[in-house]
C-alpha positions, -999 to 999 in steps of 0.1 A, spaced: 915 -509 -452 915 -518 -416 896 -485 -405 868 -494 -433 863 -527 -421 856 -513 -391 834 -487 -402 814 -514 -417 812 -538 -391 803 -510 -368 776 -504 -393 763 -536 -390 761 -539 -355 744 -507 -348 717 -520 -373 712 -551 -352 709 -528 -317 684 -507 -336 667 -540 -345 660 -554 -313 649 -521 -295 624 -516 -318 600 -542 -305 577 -513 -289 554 -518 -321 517 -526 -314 524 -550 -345 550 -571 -333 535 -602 -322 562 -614 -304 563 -576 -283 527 -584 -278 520 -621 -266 551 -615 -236 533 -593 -219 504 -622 -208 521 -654 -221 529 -679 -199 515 -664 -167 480 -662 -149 460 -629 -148 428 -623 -123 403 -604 -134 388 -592 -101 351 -590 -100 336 -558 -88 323 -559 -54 283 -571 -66 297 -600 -87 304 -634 -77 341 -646 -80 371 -634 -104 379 -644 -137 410 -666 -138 434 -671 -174 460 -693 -174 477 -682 -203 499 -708 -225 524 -703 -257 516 -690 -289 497 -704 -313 501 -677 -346 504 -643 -342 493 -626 -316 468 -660 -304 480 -677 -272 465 -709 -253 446 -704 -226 427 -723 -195 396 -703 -180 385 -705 -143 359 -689 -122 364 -683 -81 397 -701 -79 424 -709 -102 417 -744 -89 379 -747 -98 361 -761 -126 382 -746 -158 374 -748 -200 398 -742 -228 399 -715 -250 424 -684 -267 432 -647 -259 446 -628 -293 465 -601 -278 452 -571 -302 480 -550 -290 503 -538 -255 524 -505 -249 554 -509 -229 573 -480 -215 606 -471 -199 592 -487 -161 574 -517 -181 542 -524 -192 516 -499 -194 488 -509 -214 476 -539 -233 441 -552 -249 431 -583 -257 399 -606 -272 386 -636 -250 372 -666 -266 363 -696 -240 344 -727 -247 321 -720 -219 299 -754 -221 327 -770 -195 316 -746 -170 285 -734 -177 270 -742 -147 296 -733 -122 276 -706 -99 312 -684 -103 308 -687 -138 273 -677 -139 280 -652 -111 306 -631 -129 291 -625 -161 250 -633 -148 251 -604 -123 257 -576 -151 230 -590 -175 213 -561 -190 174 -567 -196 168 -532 -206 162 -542 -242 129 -559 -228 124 -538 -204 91 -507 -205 101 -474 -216 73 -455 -205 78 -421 -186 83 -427 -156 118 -445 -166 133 -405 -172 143 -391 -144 149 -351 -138 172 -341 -165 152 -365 -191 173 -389 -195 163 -426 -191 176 -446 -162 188 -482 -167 173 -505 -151 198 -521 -122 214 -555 -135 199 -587 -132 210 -621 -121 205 -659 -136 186 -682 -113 200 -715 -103 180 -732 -128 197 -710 -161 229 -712 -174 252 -694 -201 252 -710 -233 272 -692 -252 298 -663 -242 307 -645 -275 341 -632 -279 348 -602 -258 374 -572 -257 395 -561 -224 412 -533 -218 438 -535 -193 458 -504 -179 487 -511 -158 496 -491 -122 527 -513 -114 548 -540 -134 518 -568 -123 485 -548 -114 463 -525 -123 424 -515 -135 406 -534 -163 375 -527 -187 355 -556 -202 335 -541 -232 300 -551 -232 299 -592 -231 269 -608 -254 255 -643 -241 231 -665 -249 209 -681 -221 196 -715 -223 161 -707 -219 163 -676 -248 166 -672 -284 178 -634 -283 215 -623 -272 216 -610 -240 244 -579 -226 258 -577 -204 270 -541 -188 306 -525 -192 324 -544 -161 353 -526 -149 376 -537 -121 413 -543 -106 436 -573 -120 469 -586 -113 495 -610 -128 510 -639 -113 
């Protein structure tokens, strides 16, 4: 009786250690949210760009949704509220490896902070409105883009709509991001504006 007891409770323990290795799944919220939660990541701006992208990330709201404070520059410049949802993280034997998550920030705090407008204004794409005559092909005949524009001092952001990141880890608290195109709104324009793919370095604090 003693040795099935055992068994049993044996059993039952080895079902609980099974339990709480499994939290590798892209669905576990909890697995998710700790990789960002209640620390501040830099999203470095490229080397054209003004300032880095700075989110103070809080506790969980539901799911995979966290908090989240939103500077430009500095951590210690003019900041607005707003969420990340975590979509999903991959974390290995050496740590984290890999994680994506969806920015929503009220931008209307900040919208006319020069970092602010510098970060996201210097990748505007204005090749929807730009001609597309011949000359735009080049050898192979394929268009070129035109290079990125930039708002003037008297513009601001409106409206930043919510945008995905891709982050890919090289050590346990940096490594390379890519923001998927970012649609704004201007103040002085009806029509959503892109801007391009930005990609750049990051790190945890």
């Amino acid at each position: 009786m003693n040795k099935t007891l055992f068994s049993v409770g044996a059993l039952i323990a080895g079902c609980f250690t099974l339990t709480s290795c499994s939290g590798g799944s892209e669905n576990n919220a909890e697995q998710n949210v700790g990789v960002l939660s209640g620390r501040t990541l830099c999203l470095q701006a490229p080397n054209s760009a003004v300032g880095s992208m700075f989110i103070q990330v809080g506790d969980r709201i539901s799911g995979n949704v966290c908090k989240a404070r939103f500077s430009f520059g500095a951590r210690s410049s003019a900041s607005s509220d707003g969420t990340i949802t975590i979509e999903q993280s991959t974390k290995g034997d050496k740590g984290w490896e890999a994680c994506d998550f969806t920015f929503h920030l009220n931008e209307t705090e900040i919208s006319e902070e020069v970092e602010f407008k510098g970060f996201f204004g210097a990748y505007l794409d204005f090749t929807g409105s730009s001609s597309s005559s011949g000359d735009s092909e080049d050898g192979d005949g394929e268009e070129e883009s035109s290079s990125a524009g930039s708002i003037d001092s008297d513009s601001y952001i409106i409206a930043v709509l919510e945008t995905r990141v891709r982050m890919k880890f090289n050590t346990s608290n940096t490594g390379e991001y890519t923001m998927e195109p970012t649609t704004v709104y201007l103040d002085d324009t009806e029509e959503p504006v892109q801007t391009y793919v930005i990609k750049g370095g990051f790190y945890l604090e």
